[in-house]
ZADO-1210 file (C-alpha; in nm, 4 decimals, padded with zeros to 6 digits):
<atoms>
<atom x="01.3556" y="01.8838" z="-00.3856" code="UNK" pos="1"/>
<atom x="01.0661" y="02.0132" z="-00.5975" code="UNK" pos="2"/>
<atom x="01.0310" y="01.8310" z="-00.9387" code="UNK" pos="3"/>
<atom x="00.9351" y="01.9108" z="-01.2791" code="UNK" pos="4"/>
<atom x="00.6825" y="01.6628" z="-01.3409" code="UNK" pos="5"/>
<atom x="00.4437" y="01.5480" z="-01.6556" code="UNK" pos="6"/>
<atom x="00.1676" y="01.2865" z="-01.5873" code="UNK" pos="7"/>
<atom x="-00.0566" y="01.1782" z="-01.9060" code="UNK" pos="8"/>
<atom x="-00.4131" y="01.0570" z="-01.8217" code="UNK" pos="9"/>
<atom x="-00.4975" y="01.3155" z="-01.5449" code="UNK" pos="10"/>
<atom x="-00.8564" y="01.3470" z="-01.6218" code="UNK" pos="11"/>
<atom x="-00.9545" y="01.1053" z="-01.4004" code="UNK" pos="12"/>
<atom x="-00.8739" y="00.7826" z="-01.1338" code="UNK" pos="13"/>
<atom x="-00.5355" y="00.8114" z="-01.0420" code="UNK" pos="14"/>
<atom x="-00.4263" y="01.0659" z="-01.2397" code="UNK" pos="15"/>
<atom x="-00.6175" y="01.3545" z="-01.1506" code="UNK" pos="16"/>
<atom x="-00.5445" y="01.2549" z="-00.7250" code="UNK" pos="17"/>
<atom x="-00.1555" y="01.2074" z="-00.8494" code="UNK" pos="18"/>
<atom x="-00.1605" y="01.5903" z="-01.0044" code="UNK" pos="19"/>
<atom x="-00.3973" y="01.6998" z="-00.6611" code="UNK" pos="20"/>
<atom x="-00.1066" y="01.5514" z="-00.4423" code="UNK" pos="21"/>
<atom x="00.2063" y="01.6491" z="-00.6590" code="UNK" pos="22"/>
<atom x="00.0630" y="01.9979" z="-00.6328" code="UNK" pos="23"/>
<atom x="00.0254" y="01.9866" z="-00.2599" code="UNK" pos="24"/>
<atom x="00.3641" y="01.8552" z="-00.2173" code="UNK" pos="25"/>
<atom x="00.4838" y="02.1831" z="-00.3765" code="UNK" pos="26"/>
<atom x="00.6286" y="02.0164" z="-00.7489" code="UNK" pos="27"/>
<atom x="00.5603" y="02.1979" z="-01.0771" code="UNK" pos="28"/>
<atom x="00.2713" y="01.9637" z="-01.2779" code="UNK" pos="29"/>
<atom x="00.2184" y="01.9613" z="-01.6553" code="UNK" pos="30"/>
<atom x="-00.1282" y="01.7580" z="-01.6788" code="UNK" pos="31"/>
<atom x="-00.2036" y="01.5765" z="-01.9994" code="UNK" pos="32"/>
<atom x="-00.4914" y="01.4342" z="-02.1225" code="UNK" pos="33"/>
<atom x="-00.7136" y="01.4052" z="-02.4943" code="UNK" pos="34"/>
<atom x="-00.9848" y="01.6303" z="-02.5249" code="UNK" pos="35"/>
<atom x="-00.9046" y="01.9277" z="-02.3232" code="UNK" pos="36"/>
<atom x="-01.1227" y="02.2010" z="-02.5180" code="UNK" pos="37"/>
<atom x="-01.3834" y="01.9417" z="-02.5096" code="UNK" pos="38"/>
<atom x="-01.5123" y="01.5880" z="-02.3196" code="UNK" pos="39"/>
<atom x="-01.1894" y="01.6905" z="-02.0439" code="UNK" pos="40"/>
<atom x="-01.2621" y="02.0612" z="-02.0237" code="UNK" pos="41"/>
<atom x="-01.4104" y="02.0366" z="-01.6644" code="UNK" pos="42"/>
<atom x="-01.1760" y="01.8133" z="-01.5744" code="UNK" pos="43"/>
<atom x="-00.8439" y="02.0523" z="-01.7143" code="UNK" pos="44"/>
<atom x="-01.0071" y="02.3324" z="-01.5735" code="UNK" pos="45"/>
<atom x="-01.0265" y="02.1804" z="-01.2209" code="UNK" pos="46"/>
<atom x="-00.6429" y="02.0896" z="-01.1861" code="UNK" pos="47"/>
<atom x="-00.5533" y="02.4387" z="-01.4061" code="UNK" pos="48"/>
<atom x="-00.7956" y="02.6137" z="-01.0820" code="UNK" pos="49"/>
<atom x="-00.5537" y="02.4005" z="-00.8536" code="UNK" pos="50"/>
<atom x="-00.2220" y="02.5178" z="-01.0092" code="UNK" pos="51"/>
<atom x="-00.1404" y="02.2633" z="-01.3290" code="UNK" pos="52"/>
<atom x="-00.0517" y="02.3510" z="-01.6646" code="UNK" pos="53"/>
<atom x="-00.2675" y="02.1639" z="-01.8719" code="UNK" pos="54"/>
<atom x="-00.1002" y="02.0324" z="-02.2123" code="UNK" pos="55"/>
<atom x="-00.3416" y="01.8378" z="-02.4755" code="UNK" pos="56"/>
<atom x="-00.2057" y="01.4798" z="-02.5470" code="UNK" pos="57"/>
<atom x="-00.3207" y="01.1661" z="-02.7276" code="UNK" pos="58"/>
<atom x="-00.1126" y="00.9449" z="-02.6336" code="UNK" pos="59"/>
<atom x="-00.2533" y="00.7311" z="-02.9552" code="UNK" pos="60"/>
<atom x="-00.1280" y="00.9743" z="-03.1796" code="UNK" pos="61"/>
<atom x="00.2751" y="01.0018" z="-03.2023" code="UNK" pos="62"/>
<atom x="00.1905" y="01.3732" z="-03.3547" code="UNK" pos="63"/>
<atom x="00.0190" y="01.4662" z="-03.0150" code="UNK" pos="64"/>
<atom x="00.2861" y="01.3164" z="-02.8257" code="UNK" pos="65"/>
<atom x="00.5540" y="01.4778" z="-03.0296" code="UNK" pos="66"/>
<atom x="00.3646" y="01.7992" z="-02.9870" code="UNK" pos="67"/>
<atom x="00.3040" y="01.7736" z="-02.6349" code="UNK" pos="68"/>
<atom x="00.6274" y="01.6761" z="-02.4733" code="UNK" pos="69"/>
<atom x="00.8177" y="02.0098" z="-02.6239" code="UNK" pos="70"/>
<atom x="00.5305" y="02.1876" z="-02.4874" code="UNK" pos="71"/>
<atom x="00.5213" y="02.0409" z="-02.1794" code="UNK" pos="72"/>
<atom x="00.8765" y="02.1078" z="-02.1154" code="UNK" pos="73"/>
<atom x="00.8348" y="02.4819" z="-02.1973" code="UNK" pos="74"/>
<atom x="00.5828" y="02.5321" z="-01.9760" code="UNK" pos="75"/>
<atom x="00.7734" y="02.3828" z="-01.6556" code="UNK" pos="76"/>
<atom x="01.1281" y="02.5149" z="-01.7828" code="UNK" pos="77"/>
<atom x="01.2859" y="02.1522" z="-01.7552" code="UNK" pos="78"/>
<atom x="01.1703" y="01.7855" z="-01.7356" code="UNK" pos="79"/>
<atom x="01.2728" y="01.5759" z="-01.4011" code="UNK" pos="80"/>
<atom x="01.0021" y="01.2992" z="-01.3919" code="UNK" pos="81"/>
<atom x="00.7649" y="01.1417" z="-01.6340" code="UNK" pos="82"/>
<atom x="00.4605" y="00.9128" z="-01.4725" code="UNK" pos="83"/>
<atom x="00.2786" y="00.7130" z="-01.7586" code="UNK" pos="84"/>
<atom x="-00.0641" y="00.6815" z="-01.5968" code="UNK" pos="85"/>
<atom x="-00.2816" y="00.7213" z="-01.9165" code="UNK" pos="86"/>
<atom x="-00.4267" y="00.3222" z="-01.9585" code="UNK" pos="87"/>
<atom x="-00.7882" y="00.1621" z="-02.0290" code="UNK" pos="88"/>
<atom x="-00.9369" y="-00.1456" z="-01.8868" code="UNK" pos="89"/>
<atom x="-01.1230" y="-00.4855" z="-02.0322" code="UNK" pos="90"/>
<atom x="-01.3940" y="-00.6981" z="-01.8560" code="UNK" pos="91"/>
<atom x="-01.4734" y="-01.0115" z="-02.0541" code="UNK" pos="92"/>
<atom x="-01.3788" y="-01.3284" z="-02.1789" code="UNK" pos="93"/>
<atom x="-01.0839" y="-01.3252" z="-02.3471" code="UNK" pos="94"/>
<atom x="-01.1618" y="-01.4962" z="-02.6722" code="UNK" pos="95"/>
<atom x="-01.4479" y="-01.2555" z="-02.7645" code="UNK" pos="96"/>
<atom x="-01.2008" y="-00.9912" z="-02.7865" code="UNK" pos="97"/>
<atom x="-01.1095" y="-00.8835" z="-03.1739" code="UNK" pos="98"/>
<atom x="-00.7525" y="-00.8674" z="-03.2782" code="UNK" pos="99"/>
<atom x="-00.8633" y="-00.4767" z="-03.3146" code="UNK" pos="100"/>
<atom x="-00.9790" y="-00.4694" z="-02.9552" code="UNK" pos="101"/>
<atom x="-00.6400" y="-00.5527" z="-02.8659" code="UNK" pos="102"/>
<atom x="-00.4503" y="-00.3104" z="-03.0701" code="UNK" pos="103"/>
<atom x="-00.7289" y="-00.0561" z="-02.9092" code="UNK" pos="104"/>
<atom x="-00.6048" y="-00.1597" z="-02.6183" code="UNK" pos="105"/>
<atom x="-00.2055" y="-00.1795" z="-02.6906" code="UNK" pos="106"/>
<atom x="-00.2205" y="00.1253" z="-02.8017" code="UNK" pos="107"/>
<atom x="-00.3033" y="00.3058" z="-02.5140" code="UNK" pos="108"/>
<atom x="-00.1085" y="00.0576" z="-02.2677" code="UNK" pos="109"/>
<atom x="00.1958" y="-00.0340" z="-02.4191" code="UNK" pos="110"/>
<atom x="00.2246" y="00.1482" z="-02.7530" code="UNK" pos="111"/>
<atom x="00.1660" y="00.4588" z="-02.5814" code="UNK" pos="112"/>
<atom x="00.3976" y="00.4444" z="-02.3156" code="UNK" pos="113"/>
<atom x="00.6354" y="00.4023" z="-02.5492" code="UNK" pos="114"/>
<atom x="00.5691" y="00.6626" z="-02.7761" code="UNK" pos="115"/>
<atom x="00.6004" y="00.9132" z="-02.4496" code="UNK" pos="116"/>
<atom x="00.8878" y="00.7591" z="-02.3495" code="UNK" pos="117"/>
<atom x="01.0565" y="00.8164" z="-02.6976" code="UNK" pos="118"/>
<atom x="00.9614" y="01.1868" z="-02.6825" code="UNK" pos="119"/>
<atom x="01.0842" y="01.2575" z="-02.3132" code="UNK" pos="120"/>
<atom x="01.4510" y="01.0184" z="-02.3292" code="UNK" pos="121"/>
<atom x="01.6277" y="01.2425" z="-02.5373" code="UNK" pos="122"/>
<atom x="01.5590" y="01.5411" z="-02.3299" code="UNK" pos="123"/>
<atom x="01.6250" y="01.3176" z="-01.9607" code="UNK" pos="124"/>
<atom x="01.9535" y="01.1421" z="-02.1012" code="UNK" pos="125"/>
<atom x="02.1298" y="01.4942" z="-02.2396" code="UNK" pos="126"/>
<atom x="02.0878" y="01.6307" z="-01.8916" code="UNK" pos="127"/>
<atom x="02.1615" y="01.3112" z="-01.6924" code="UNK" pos="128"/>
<atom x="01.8924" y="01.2490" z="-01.4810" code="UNK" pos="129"/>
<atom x="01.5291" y="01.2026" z="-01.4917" code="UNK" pos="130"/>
<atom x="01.2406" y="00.9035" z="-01.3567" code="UNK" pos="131"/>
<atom x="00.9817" y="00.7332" z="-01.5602" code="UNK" pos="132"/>
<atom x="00.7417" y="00.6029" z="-01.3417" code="UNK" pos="133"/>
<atom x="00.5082" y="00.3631" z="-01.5198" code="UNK" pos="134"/>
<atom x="00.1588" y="00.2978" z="-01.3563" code="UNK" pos="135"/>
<atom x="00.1037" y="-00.1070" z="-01.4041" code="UNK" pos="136"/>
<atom x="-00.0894" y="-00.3393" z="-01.1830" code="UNK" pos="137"/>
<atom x="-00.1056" y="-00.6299" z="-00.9863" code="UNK" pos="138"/>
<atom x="-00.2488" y="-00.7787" z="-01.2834" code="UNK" pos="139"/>
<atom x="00.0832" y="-00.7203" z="-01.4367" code="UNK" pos="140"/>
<atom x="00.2142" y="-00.9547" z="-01.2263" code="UNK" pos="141"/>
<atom x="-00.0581" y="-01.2609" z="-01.2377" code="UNK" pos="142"/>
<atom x="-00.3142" y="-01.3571" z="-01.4780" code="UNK" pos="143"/>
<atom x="-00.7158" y="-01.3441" z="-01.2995" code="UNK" pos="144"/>
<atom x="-01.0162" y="-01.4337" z="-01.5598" code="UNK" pos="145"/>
<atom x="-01.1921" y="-01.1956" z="-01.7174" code="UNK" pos="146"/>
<atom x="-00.9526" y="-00.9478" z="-01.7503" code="UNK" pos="147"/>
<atom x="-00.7391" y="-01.1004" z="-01.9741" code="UNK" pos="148"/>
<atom x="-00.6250" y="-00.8695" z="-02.2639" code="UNK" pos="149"/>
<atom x="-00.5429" y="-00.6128" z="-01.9785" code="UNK" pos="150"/>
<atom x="-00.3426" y="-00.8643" z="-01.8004" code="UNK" pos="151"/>
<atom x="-00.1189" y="-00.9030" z="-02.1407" code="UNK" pos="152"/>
<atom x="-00.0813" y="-00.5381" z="-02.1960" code="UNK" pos="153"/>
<atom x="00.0038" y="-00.4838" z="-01.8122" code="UNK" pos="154"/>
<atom x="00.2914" y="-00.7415" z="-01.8141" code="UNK" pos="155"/>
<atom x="00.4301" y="-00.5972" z="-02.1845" code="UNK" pos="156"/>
<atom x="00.4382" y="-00.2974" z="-01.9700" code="UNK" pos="157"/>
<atom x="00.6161" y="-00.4332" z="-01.7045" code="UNK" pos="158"/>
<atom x="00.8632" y="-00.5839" z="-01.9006" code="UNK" pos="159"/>
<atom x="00.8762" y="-00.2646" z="-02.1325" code="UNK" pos="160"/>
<atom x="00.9801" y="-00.0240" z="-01.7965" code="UNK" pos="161"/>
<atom x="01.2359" y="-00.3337" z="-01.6769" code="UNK" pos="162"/>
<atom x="01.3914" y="-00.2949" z="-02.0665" code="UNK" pos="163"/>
<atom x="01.4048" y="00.0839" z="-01.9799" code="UNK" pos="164"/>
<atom x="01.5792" y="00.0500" z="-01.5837" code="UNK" pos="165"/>
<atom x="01.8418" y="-00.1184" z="-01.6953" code="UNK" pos="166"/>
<atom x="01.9406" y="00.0132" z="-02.0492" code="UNK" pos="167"/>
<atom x="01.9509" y="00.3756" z="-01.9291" code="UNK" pos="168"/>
<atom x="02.0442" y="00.3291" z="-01.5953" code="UNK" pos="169"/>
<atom x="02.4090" y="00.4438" z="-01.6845" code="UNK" pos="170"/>
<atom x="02.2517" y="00.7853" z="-01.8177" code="UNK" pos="171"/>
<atom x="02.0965" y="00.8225" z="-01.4414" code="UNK" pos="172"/>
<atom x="01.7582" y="00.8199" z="-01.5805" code="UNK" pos="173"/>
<atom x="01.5711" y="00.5573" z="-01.3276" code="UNK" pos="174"/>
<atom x="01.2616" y="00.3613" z="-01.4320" code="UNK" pos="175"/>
<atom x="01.0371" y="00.2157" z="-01.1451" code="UNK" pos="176"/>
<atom x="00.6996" y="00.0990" z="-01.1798" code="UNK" pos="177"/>
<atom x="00.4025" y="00.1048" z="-00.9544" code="UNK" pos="178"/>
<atom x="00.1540" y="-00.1889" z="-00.8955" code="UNK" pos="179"/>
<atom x="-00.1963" y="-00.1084" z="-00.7781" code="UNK" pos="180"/>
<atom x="-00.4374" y="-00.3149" z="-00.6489" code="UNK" pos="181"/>
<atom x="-00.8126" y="-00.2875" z="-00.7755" code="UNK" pos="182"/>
<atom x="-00.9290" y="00.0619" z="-00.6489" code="UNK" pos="183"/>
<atom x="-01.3057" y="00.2356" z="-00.7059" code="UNK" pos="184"/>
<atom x="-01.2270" y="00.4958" z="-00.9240" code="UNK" pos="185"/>
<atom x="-01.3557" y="00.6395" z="-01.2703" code="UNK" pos="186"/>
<atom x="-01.1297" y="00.3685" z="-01.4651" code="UNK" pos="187"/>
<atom x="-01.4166" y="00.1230" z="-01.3209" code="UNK" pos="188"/>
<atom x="-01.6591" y="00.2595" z="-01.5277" code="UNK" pos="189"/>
<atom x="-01.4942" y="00.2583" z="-01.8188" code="UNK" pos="190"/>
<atom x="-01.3664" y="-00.1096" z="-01.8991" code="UNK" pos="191"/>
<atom x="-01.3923" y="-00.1963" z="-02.2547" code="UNK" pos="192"/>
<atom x="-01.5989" y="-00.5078" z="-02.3558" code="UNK" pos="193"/>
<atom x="-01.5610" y="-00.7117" z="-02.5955" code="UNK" pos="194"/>
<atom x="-01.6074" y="-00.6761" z="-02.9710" code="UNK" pos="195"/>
<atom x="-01.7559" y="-01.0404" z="-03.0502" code="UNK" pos="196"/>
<atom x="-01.9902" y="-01.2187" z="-02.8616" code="UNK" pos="197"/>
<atom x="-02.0784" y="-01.4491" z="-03.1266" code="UNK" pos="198"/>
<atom x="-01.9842" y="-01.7300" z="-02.9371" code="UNK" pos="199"/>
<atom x="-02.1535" y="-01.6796" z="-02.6188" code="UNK" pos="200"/>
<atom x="-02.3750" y="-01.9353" z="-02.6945" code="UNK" pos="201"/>
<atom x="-02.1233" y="-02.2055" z="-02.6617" code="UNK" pos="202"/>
<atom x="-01.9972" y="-02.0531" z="-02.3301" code="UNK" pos="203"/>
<atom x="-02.3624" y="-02.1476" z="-02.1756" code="UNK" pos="204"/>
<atom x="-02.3358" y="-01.9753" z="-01.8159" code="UNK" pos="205"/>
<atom x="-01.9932" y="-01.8542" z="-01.8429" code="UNK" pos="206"/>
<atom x="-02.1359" y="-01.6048" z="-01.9836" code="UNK" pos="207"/>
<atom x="-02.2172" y="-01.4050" z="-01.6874" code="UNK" pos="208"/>
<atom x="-01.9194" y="-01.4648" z="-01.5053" code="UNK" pos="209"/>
<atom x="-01.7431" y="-01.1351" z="-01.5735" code="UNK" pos="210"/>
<atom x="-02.0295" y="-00.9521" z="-01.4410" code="UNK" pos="211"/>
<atom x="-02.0677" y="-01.1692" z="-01.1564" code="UNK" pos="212"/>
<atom x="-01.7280" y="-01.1545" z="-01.0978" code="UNK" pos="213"/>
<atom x="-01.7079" y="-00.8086" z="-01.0766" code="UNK" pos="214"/>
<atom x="-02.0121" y="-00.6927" z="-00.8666" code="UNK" pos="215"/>
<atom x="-01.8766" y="-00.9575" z="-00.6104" code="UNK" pos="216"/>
<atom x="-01.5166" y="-00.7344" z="-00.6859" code="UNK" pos="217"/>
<atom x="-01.7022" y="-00.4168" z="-00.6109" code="UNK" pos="218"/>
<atom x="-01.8700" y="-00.5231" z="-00.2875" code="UNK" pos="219"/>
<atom x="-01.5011" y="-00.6487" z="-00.1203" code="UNK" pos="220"/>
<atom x="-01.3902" y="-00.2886" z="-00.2739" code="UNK" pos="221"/>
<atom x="-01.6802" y="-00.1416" z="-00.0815" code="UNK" pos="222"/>
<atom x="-01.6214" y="-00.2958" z="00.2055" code="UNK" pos="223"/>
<atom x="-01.3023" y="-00.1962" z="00.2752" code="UNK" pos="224"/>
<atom x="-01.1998" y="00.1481" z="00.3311" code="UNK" pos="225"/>
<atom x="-00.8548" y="00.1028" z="00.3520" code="UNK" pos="226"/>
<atom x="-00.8446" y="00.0806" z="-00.0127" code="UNK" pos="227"/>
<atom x="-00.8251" y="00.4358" z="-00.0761" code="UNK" pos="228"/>
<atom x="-00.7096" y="00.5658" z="-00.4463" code="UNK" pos="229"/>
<atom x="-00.5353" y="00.8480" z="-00.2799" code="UNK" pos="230"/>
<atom x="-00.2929" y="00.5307" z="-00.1433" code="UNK" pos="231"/>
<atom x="-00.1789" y="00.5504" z="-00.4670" code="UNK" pos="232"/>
<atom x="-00.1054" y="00.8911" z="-00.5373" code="UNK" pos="233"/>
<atom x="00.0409" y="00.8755" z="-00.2116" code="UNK" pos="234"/>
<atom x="00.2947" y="00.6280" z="-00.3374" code="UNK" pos="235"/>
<atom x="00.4098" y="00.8318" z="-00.6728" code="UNK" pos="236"/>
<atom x="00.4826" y="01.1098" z="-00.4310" code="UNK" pos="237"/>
<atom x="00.7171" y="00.8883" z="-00.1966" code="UNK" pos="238"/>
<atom x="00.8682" y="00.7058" z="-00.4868" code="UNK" pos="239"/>
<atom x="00.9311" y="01.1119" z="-00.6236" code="UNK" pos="240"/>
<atom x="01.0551" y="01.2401" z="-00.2891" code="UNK" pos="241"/>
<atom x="01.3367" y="00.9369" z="-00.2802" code="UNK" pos="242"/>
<atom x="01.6325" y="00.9549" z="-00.3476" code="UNK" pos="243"/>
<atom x="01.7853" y="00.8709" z="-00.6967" code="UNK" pos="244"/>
<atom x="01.9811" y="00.5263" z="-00.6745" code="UNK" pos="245"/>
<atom x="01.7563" y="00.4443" z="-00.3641" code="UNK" pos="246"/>
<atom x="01.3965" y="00.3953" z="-00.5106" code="UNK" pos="247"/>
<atom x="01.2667" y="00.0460" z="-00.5284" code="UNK" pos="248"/>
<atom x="01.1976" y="-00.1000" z="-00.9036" code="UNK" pos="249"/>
<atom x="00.8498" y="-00.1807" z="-00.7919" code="UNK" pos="250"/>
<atom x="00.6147" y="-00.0601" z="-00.5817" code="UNK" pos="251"/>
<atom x="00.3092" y="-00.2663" z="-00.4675" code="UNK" pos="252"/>
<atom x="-00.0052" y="-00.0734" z="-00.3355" code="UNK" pos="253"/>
<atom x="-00.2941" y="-00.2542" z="-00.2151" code="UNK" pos="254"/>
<atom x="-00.4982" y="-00.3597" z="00.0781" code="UNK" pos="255"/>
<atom x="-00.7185" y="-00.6197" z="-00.0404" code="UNK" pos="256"/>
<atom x="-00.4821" y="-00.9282" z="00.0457" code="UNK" pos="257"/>
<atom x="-00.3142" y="-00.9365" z="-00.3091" code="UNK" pos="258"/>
<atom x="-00.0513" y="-00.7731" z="-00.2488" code="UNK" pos="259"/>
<atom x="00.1029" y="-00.9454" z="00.0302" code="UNK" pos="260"/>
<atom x="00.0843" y="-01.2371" z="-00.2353" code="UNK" pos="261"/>
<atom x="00.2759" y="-01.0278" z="-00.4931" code="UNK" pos="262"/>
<atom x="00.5495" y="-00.8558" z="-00.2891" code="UNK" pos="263"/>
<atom x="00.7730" y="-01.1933" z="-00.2341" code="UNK" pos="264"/>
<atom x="00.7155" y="-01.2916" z="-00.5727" code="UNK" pos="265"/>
<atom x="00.8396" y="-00.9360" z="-00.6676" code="UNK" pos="266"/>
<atom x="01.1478" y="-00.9649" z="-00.4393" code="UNK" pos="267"/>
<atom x="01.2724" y="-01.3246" z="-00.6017" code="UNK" pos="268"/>
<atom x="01.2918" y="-01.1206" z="-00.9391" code="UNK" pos="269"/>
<atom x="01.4867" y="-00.8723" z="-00.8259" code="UNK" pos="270"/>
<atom x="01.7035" y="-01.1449" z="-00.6818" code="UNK" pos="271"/>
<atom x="01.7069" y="-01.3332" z="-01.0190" code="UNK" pos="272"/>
<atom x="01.7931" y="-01.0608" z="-01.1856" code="UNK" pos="273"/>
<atom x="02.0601" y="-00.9467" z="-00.9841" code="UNK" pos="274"/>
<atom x="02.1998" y="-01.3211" z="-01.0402" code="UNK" pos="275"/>
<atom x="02.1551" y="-01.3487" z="-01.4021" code="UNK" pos="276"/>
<atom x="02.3081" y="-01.0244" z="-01.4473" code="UNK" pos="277"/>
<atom x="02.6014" y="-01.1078" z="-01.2554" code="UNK" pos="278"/>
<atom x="02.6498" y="-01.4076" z="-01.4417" code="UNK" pos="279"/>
<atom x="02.6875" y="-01.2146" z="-01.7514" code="UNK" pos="280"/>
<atom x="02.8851" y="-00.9476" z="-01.6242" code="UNK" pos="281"/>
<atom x="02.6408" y="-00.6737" z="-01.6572" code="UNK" pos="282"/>
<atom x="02.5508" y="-00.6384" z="-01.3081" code="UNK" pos="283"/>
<atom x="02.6509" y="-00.2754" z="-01.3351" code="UNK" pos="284"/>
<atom x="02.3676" y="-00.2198" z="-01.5223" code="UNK" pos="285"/>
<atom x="02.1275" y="-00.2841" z="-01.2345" code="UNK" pos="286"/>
<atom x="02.2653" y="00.0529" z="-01.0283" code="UNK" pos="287"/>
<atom x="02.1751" y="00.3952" z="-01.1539" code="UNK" pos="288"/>
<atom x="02.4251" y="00.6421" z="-01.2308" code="UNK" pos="289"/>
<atom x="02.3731" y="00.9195" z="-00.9706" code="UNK" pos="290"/>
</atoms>
């Protein structure tokens, strides 16, 4: 079945491949990003050349959002999915980052996934159906150095899209999210650093661990052609293409090693889960209404 689809971030990394794929896969696209008269125009006009509808959203600004979505759903005559793939990056150590670095960074990560998601739920519940798909990470899963404030806003993401499978899982609106590994893409070149480095002194060579850290990240990346970004846009399409009531709450993509680590670990939730909510009685809850 073709779907009526919205992505936000598609200017770049995974977004733009997911709205190249979707397209090719024959579903109806509605690519958002910031900036499209402007710093994105190249970028909108590429996917627009390909067979999007481009829609300017901020997903910062609960105007935008507001704006957008109405739009949005205009344009493709209905709403069936939503993928939240709009998100920014850190590399540094996690005390030189300001309480406003974080809130930089919550806002695009957490805060505005849930502004879209606020927008787009009315719409998905009145008609009965609908799938968020929310693009975490494995680092939404474990903590690794360096990376810390993005490892916080990954796993309030995670537990943000869990919140959302099971509260509107009885309106058959299904919320699943996918877990890439590190992939060489344009969201590499734009991690944010930190705000304060005042106290680098006292960190003596520690210092240059992110960087070191990274460049030895970059090499395994590559190294390895099997980690290919377009796995991932791969992935959204599959997780699209299944059926409601049949697609898996996570989805792990990666060929570096990590996931193989994460996937068991993912499977014991789902098995705690499935026991706690037993135990309560609202098992129920963990089956979507199709």
């Amino acid at each position: 079945m073709m779907a009526k689809i919205l992505i936000t971030g598609a200017n770049g990394g995974f977004g733009a491949l997911t709205v190249k794929t979707l397209l090719e896969h024959g579903h109806s696209v509605v690519a958002t990003m910031r900036n499209t008269a402007s710093k994105n125009k190249g970028a909108a006009d590429q996917l627009a050349a390909l067979g999007a509808r481009i829609v300017d959203l901020d997903v910062t600004d609960t105007e935008s959002v507001n704006t957008a979505v109405p739009n949005a759903i205009d344009l493709l005559d209905g709403l069936d999915v939503v993928i939240n793939n709009a998100g920014i990056g850190v590399l540094g150590i996690q005390e030189q980052y300001t309480i406003d670095d974080f809130k930089r960074l919550f806002d695009v990560n957490v805060f505005g996934v849930q502004r879209v998601n606020r927008a787009v739920l009315p719409y998905l519940r009145n008609q009965g159906s609908g799938l968020l798909i929310h693009i975490s990470s494995l680092l939404g899963r474990i903590a690794f150095p360096f990376y810390g404030p993005y490892n916080a806003s990954k796993w309030a993401l995670e537990a943000l899209a869990e919140n959302y499978r099971v509260e509107l899982s009885g309106f058959g609106v299904d919320s699943c999210i996918v877990e890439p590994g590190g992939y060489p893409t344009s969201f590499m070149d734009n991690l944010m650093p930190p705000s304060d480095i005042s106290q680098n002194n006292s960190y003596g060579e520690m210092v240059h661990a992110p960087k070191q850290a990274f460049e030895s990240f970059e090499g395994a990346l590559a190294n390895n052609p099997l980690q290919n970004p377009q796995n991932v846009a791969e992935a959204i399409a599959q997780l699209i293409a299944t059926p409601a009531g049949q697609r898996p709450a996570r989805t792990v993509v990666d060929h570096m090693g990590m996931g193989t680590q994460i996937e068991p670990y993912n499977q014991q939730l789902a098995q705690i889960h499935q026991g706690l909510y037993s135990a309560f009685g609202m098992g129920e809850m963990l089956k979507l209404k199709v």
